[in-house]
VOBA-1610 file (N, C-alpha, C; in pm, whole numbers, padded with zeros to 5 digits, always signed):
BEGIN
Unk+00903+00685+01181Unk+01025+00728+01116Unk+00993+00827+01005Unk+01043+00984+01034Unk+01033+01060+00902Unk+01188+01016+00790Unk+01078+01021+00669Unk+01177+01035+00520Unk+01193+01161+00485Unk+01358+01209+00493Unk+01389+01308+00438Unk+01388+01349+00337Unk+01321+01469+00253Unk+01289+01542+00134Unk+01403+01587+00079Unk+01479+01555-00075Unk+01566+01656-00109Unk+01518+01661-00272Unk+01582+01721-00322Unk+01541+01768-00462Unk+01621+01825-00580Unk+01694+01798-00644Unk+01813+01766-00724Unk+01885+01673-00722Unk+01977+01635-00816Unk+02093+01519-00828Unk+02204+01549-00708Unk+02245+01688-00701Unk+02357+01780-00622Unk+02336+01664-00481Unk+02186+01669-00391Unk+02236+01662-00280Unk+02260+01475-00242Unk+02199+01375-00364Unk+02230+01255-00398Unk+02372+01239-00432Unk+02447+01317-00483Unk+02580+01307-00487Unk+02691+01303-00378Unk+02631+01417-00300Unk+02686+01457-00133Unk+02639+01321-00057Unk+02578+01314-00053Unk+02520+01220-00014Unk+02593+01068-00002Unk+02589+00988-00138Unk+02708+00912-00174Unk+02802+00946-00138Unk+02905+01019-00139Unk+03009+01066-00087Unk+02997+01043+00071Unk+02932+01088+00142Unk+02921+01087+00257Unk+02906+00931+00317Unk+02855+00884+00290Unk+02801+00706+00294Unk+02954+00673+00265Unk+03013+00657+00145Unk+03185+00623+00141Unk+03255+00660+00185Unk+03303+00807+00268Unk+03336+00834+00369Unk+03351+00787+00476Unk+03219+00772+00510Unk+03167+00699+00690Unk+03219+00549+00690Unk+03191+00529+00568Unk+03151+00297+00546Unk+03101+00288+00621Unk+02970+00354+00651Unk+02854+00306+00770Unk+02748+00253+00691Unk+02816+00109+00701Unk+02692+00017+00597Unk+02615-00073+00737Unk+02496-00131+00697Unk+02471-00138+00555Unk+02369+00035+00476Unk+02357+00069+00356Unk+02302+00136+00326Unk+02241+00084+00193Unk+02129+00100+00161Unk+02098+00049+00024Unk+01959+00205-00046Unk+01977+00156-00180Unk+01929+00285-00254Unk+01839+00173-00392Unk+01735+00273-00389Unk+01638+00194-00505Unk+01567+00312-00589Unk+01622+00283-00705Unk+01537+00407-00773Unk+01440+00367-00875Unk+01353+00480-00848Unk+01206+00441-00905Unk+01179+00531-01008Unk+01152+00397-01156Unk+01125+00547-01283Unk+00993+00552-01258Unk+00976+00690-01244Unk+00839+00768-01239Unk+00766+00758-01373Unk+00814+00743-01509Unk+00746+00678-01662Unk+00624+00602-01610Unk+00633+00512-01473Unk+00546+00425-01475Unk+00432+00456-01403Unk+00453+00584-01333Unk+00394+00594-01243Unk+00261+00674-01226Unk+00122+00690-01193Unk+00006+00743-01170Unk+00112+00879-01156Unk+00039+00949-01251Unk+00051+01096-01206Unk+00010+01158-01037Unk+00105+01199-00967Unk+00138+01215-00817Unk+00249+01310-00831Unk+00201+01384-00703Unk+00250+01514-00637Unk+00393+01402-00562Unk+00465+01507-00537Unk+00590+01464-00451Unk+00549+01448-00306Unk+00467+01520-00280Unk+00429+01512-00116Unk+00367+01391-00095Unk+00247+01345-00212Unk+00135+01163-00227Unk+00267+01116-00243Unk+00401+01113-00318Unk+00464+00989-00304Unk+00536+00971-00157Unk+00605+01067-00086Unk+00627+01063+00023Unk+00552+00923+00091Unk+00390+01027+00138Unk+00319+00939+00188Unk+00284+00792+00165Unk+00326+00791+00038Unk+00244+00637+00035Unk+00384+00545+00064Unk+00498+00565+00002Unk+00618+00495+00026Unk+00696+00455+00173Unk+00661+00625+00279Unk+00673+00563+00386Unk+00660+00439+00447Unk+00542+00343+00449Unk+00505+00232+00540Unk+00645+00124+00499Unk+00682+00169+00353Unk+00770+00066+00272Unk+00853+00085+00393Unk+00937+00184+00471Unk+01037+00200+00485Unk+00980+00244+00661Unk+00948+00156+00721Unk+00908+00195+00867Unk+01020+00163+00975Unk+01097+00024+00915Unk+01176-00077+01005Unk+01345+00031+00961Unk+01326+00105+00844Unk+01441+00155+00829Unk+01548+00260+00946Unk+01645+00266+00951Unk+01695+00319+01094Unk+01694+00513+01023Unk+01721+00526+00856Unk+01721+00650+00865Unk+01699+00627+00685Unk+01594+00775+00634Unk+01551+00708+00498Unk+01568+00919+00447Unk+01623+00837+00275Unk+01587+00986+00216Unk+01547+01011+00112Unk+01440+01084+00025Unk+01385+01033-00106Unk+01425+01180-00100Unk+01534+01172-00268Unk+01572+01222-00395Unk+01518+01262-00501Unk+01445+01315-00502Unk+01365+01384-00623Unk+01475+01432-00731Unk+01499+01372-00837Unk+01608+01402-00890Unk+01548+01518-01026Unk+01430+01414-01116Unk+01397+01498-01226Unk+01255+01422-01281Unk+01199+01475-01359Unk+01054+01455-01390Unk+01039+01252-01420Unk+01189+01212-01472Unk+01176+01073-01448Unk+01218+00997-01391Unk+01315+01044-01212Unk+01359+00937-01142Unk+01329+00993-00965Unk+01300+00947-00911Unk+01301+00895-00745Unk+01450+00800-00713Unk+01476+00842-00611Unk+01567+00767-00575Unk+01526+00740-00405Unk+01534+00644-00348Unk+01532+00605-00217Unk+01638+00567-00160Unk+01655+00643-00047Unk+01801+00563+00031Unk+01780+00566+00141Unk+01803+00426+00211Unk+01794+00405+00377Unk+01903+00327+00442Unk+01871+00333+00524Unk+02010+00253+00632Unk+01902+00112+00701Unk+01957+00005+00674Unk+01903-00099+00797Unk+01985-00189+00747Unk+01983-00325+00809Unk+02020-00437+00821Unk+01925-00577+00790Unk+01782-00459+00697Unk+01686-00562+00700Unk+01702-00541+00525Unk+01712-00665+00431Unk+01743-00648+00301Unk+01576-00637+00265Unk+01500-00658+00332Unk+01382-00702+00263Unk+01305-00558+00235Unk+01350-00436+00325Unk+01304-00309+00249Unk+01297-00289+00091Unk+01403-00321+00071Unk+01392-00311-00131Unk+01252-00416-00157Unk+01233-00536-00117Unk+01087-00549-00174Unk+01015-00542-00112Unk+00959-00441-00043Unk+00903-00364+00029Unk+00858-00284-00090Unk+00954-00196-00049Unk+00941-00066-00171Unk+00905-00105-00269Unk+00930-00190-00363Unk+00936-00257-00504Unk+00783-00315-00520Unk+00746-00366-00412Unk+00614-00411-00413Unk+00451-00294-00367Unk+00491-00207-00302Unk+00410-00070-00292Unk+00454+00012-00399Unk+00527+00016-00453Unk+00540+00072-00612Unk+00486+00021-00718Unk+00494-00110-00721Unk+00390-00188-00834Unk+00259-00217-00810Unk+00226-00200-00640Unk+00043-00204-00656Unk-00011-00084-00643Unk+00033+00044-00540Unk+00004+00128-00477Unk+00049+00205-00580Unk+00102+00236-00668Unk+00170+00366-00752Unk+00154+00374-00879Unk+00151+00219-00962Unk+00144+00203-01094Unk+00076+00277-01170Unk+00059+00315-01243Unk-00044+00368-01375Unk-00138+00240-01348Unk-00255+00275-01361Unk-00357+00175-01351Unk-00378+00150-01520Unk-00382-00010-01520Unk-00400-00111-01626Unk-00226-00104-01692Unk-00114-00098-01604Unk+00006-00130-01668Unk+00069-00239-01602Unk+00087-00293-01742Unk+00183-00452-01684Unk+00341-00489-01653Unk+00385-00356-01655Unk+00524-00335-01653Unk+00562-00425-01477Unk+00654-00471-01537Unk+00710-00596-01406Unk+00740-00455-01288Unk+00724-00502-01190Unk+00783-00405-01036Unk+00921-00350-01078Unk+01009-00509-01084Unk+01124-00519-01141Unk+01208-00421-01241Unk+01110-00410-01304Unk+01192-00259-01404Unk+01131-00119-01357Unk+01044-00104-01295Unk+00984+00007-01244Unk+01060-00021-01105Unk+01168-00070-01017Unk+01218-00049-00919Unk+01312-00103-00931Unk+01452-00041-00952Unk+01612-00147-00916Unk+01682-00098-00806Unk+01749-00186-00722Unk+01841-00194-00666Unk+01966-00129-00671Unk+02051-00049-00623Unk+02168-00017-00636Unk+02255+00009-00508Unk+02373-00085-00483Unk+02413-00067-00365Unk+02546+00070-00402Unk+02528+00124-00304Unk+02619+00300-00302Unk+02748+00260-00296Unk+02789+00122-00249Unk+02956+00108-00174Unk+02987+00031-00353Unk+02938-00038-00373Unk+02950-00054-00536Unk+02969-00038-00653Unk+02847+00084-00629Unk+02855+00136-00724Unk+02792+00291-00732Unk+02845+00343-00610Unk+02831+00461-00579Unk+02870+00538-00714Unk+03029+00537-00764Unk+03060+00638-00846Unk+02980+00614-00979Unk+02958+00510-01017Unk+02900+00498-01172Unk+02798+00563-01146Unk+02698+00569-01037Unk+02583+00660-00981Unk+02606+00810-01044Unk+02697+00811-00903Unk+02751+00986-00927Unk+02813+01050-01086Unk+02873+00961-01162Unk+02876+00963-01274Unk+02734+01013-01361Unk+02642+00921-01367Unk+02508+00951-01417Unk+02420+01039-01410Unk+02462+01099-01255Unk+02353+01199-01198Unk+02424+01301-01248Unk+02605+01320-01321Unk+02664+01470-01327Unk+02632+01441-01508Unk+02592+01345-01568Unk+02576+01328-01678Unk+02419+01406-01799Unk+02434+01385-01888Unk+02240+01443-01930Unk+02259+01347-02074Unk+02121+01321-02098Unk+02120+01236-02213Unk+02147+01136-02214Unk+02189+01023-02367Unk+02195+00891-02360Unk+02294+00915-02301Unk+02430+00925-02212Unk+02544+00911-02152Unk+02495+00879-02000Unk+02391+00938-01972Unk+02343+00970-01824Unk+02264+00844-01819Unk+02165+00814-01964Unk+02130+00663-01934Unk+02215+00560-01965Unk+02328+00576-02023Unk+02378+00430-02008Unk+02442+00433-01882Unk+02518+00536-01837Unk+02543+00514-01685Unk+02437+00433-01601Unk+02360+00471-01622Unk+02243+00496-01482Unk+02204+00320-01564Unk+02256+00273-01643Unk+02169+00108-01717Unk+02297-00008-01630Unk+02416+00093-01666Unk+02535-00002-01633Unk+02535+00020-01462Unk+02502+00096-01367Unk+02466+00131-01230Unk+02411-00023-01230Unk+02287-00007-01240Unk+02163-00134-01204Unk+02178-00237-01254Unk+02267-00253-01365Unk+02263-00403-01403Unk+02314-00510-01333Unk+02483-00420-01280Unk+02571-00457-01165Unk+02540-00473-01000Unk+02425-00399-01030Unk+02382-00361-00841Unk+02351-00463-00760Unk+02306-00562-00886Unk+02163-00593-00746Unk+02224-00740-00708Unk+02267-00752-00606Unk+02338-00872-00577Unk+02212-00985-00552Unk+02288-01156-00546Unk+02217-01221-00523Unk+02125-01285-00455Unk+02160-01254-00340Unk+02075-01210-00221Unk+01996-01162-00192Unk+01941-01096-00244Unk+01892-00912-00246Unk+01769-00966-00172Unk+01698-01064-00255Unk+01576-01133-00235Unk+01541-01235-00160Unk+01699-01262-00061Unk+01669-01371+00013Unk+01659-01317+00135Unk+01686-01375+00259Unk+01699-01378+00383Unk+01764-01272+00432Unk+01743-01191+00526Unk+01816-01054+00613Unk+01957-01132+00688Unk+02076-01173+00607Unk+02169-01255+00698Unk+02232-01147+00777Unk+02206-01015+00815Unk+02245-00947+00883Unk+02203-00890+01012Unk+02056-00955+01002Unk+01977-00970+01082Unk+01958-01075+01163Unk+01942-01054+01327Unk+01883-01142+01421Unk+01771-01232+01431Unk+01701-01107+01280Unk+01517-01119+01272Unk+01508-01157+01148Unk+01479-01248+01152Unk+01449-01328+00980Unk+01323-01220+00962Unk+01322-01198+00847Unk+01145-01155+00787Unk+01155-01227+00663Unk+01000-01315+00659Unk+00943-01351+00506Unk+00910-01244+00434Unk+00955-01281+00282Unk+00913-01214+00203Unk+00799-01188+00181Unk+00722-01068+00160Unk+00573-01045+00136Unk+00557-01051-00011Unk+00441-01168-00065Unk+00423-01165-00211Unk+00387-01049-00190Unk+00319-01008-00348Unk+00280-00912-00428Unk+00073-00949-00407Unk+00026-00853-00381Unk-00112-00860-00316Unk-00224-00935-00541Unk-00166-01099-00506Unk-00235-01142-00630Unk-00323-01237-00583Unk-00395-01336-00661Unk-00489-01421-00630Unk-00461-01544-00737Unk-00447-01643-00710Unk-00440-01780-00794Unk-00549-01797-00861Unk-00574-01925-00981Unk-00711-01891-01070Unk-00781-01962-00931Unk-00754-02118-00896Unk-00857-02125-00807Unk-00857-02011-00700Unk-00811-01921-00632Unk-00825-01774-00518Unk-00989-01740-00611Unk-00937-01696-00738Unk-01021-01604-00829Unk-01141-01680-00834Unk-01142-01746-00862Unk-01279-01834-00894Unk-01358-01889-00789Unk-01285-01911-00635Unk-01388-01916-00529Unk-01423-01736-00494Unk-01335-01681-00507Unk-01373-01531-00502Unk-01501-01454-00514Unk-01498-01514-00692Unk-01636-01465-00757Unk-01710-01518-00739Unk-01724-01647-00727Unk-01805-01759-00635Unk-01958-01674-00542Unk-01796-01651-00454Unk-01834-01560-00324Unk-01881-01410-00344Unk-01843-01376-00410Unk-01878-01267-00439Unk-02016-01252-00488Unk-02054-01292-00617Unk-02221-01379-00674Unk-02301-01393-00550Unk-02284-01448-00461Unk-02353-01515-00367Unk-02351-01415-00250Unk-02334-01278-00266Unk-02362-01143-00200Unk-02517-01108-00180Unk-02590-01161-00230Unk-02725-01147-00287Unk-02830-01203-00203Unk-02761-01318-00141Unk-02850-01413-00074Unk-02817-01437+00071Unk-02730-01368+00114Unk-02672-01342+00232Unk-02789-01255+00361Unk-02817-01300+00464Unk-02899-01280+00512Unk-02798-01145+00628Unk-02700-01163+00588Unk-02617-01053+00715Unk-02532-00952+00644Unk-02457-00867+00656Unk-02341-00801+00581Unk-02246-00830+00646Unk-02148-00873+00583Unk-02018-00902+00603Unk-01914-00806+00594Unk-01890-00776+00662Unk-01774-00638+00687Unk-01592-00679+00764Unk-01529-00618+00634Unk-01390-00637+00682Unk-01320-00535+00755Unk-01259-00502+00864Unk-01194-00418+00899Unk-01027-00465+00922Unk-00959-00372+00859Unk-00814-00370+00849Unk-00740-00280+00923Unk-00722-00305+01037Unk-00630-00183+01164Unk-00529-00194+01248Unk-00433-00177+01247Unk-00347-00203+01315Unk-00349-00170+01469Unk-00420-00041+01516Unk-00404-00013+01616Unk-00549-00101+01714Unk-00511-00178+01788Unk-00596-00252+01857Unk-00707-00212+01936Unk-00700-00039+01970Unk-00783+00019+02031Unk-00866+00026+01953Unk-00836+00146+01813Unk-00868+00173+01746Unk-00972+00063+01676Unk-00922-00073+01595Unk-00978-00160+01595Unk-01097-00201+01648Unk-01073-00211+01790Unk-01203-00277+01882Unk-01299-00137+01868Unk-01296-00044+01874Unk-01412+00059+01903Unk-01509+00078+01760Unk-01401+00047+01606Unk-01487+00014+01487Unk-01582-00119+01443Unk-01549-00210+01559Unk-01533-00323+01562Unk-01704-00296+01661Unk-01654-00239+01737Unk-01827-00266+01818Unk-01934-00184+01722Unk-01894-00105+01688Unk-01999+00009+01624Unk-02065-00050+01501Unk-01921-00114+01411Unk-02057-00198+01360Unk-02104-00313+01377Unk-02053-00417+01457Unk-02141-00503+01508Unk-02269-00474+01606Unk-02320-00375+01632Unk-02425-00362+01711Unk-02476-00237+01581Unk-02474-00252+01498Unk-02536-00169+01364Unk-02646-00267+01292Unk-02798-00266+01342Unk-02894-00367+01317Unk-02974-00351+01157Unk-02952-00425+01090Unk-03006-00396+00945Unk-03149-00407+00953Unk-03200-00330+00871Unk-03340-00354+00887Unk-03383-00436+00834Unk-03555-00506+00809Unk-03581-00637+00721Unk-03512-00744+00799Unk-03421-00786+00785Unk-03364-00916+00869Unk-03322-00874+01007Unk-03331-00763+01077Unk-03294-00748+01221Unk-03183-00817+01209Unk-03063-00868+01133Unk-02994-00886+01171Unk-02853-00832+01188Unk-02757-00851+01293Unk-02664-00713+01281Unk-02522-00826+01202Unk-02418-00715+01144Unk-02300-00765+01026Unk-02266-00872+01108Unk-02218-00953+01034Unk-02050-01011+01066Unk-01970-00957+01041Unk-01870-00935+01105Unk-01743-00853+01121Unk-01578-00927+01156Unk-01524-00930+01082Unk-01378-00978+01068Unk-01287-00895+01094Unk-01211-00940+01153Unk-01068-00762+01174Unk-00949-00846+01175Unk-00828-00733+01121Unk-00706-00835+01120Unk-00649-00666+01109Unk-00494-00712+01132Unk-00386-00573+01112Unk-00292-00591+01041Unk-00292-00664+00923Unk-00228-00577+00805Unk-00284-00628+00686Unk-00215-00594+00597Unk-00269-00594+00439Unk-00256-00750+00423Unk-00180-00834+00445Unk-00184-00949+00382Unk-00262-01052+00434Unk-00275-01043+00590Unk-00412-01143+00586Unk-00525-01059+00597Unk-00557-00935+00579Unk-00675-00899+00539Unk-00674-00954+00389Unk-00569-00966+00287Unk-00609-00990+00119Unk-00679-01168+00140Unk-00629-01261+00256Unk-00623-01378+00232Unk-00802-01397+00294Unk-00840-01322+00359Unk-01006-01300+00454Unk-01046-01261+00284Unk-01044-01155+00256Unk-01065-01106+00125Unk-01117-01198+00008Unk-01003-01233-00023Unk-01028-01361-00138Unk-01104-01459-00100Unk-01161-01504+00040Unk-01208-01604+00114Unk-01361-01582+00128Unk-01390-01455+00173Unk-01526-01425+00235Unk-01582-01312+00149Unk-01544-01222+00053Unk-01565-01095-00040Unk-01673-01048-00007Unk-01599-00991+00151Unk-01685-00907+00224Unk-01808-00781+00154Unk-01893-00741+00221Unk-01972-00640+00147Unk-01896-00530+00139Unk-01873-00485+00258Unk-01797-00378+00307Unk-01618-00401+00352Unk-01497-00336+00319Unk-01407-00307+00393Unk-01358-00165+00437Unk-01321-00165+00538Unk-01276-00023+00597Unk-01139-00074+00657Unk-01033+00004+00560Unk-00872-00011+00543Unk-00822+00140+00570Unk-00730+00124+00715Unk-00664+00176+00788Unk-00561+00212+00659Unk-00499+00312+00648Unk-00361+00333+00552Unk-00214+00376+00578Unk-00215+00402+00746Unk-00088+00373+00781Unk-00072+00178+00856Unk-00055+00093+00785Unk-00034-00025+00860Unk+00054-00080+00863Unk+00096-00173+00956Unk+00241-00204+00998Unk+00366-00269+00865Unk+00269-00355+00799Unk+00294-00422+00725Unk+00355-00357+00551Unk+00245-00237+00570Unk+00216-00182+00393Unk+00093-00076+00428Unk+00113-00047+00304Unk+00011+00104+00314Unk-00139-00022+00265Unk-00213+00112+00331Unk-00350+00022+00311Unk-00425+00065+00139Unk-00314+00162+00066Unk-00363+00183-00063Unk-00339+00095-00113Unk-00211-00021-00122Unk-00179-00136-00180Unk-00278-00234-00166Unk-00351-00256-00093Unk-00460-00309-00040Unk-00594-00304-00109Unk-00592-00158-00136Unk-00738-00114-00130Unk-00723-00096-00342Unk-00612-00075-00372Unk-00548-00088-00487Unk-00596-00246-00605Unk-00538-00334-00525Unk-00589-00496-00502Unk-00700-00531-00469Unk-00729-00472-00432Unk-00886-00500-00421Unk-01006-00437-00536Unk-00972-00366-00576Unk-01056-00299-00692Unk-00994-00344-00805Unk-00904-00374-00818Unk-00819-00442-00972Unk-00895-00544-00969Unk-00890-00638-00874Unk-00959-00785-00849Unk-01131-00796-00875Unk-01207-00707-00851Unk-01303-00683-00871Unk-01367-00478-00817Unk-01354-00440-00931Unk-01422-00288-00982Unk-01496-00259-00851Unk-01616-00335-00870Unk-01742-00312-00776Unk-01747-00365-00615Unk-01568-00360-00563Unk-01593-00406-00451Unk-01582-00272-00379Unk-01683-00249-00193Unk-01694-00151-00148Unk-01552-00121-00029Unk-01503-00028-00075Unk-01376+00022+00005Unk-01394+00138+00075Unk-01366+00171+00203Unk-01405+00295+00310Unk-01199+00299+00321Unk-01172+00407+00357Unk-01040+00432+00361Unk-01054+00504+00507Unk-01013+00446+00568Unk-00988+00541+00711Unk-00861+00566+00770Unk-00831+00699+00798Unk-00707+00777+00784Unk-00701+00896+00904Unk-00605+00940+00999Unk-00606+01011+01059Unk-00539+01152+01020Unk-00494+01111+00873Unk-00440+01259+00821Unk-00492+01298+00719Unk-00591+01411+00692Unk-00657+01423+00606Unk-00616+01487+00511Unk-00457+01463+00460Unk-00358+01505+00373Unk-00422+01483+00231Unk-00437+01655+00163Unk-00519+01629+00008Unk-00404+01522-00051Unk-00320+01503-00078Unk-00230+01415-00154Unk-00289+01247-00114Unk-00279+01237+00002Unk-00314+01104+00093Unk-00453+01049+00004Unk-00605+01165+00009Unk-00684+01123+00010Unk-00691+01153-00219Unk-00591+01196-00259Unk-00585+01217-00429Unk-00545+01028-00434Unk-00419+01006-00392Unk-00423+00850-00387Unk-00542+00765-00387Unk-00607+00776-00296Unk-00769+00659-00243Unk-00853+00672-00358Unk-00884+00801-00404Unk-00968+00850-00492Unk-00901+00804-00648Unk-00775+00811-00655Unk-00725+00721-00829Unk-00741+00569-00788Unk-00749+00524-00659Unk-00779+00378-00618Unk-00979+00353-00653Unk-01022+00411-00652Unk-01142+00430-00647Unk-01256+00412-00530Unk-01169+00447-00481Unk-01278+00392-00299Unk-01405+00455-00343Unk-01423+00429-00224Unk-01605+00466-00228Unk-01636+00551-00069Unk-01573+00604-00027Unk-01571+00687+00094Unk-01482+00691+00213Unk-01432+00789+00285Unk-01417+00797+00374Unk-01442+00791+00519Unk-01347+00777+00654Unk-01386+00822+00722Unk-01238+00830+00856Unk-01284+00982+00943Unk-01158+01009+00972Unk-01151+00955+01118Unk-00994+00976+01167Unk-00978+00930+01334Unk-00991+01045+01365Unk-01006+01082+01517Unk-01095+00963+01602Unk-01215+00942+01551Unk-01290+00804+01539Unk-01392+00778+01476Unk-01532+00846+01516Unk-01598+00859+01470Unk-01723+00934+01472Unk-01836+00812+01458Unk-01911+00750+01536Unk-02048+00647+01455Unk-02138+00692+01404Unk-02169+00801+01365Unk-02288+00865+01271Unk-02199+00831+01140Unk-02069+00877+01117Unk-01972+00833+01012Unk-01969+00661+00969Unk-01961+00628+01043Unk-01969+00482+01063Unk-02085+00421+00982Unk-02166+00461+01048Unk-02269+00390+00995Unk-02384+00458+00911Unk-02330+00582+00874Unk-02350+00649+00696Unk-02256+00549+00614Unk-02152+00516+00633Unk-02091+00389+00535Unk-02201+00330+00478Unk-02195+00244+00593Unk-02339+00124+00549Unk-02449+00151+00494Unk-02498+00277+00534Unk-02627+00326+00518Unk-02625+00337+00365Unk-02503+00396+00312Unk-02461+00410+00156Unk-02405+00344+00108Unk-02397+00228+00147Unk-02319+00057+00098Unk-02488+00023+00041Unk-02589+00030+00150Unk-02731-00054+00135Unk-02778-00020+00062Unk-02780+00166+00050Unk-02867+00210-00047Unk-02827+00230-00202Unk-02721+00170-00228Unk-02623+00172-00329Unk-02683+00054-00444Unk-02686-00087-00293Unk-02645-00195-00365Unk-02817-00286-00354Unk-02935-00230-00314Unk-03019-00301-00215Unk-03082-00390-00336Unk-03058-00387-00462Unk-03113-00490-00554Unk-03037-00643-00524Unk-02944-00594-00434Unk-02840-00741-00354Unk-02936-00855-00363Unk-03077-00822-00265Unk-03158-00909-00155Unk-03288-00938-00277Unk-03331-01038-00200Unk-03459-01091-00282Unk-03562-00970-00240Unk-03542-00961-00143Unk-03666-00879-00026Unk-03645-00732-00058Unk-03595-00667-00109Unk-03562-00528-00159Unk-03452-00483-00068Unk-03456-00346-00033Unk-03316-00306+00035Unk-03263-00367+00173Unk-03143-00302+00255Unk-03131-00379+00351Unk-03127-00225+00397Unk-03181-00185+00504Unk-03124-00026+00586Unk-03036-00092+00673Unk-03019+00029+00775Unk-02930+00001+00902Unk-02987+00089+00983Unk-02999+00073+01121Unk-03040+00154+01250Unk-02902+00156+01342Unk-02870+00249+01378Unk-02728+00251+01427Unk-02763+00167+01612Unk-02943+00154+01705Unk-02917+00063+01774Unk-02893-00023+01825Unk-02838-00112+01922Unk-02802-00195+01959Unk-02917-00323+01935Unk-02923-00433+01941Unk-03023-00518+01974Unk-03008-00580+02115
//
């Protein structure tokens, strides 16, 4: 599903209008103050917000002014708003800000409170923010956060990609105990099953040197039980897909370096969009690699995971030989 680009208040106004016109509900709108947000191009927010909005039937981001985004889509699934709300607070934030999702994303339904909207957007100054305060205060019905009752298809809510103290503390546990591990443990996160299995052989038949022995390898397709493998096993290596069904794999890869700095993240991506890869890089990955996969790529990862980290092992480094055993 493409999200349509517009850019002024003007065509958010038409817009509203048009939606009250039709009464082709449901439609819902969430606007996002950019105050909070990692400095990003309009094209990186595009990209990363999409996955929020995959199940949506038709989506349009509003570029209004240096401090608001506005999102508007059509579905019958309520759970897009925390969708969005939740790839905005891991995937977008200013890194080290504690500002709740919640105020960095509200709710506003158009049939509601369309005009106090349109009011705000023809407004400038404190008039334009108290509009735009009295919009959202009213918007967000009680529901918002429950169940899709408009839907056939229940969907659970997806927490927010966190870890409990006990999560944290077997984590680091696990993590500590990287050192003495006789194999590398490698996570792969992919949705596409082909795709999957062919990263999936390459590095399991990737033989380390010193222990001849080749990784363990875990795979799953989306962000949330890759976070729950994650917190469980604190793999050496992950390589996170970033279009995934679930959520972008920056939210992911986002969560994962908040949680611990020094964990190793590969970002693999079939669009080698500078905005796409400016995102990974304020995430702090530690390399790339593109579709269709390449195994010399592959297993330069590792090769620069080993030679990075090889004070890991009692025995000195670990290499890798890309043959089979």
């Amino acid at each position: 599903m493409e999200a349509v680009e517009h850019n002024g208040p003007l065509p958010l106004i038409a817009f509203i209008d048009e939606i009250a016109r039709t009464q082709s509900a449901p439609w819902g709108i969430a606007r996002v103050k950019k105050t909070y947000l990692r400095p990003i191009t309009d094209e990186a927010f595009l990209l990363a917000i999409k996955p929020a909005l995959q199940e949506a039937e038709l989506a349009h981001i509003f570029f209004i002014d240096a401090k608001r985004v506005y999102i508007v889509w059509k579905s019958q699934k309520k759970s897009i708003y925390r969708h969005v709300r939740t790839l905005v607070g891991t995937a977008l934030v200013e890194p080290g800000s504690n500002v709740n999702p919640s105020a960095m994303v509200t709710y506003i339904d158009p049939f509601v409170n369309g005009e106090i909207l349109k009011a705000a957007l023809k407004s400038t100054g404190d008039m334009a923010d108290r509009l735009f305060d009295d919009a959202e205060e009213s918007a967000i019905p009680e529901d918002i956060d429950g169940d899709d009752d408009h839907s056939s298809e229940r969907m659970e809510a997806k927490p927010m990609l966190t870890a409990t103290s006990a999560q944290a503390e077997h984590f680091q546990h696990m993590r500590v105990g990287k050192r003495y591990r006789k194999q590398l443990q490698i996570l792969v996160v992919e949705d596409q099953i082909f795709s999957q299995k062919l990263l999936c052989d390459v590095l399991r038949n990737a033989r380390t040197r010193n222990s001849n022995e080749t990784p363990l390898v875990d795979a799953t397709e989306g962000i949330h039980d890759a976070w729950k493998i994650y917190l469980k096993k604190a793999p050496d290596l992950t390589f996170v897909d970033l279009g995934l069904a679930d959520g972008s794999g920056h939210t992911l890869a986002h969560a994962m370096k908040k949680l611990d700095p020094g964990s190793y993240v590969i970002i693999v991506t079939a669009n080698n969009y500078e905005e796409e890869l400016s995102v990974a890089k304020q995430n702090n990955v530690n390399g790339f690699i593109s579709k269709p996969y390449n195994k010399k790529q592959i297993l330069d990862c590792i090769e620069r995971y080993v030679g990075e980290t090889k004070t890991h092992t009692k025995g000195g480094g670990r290499g890798v030989a890309g043959q089979s055993r």
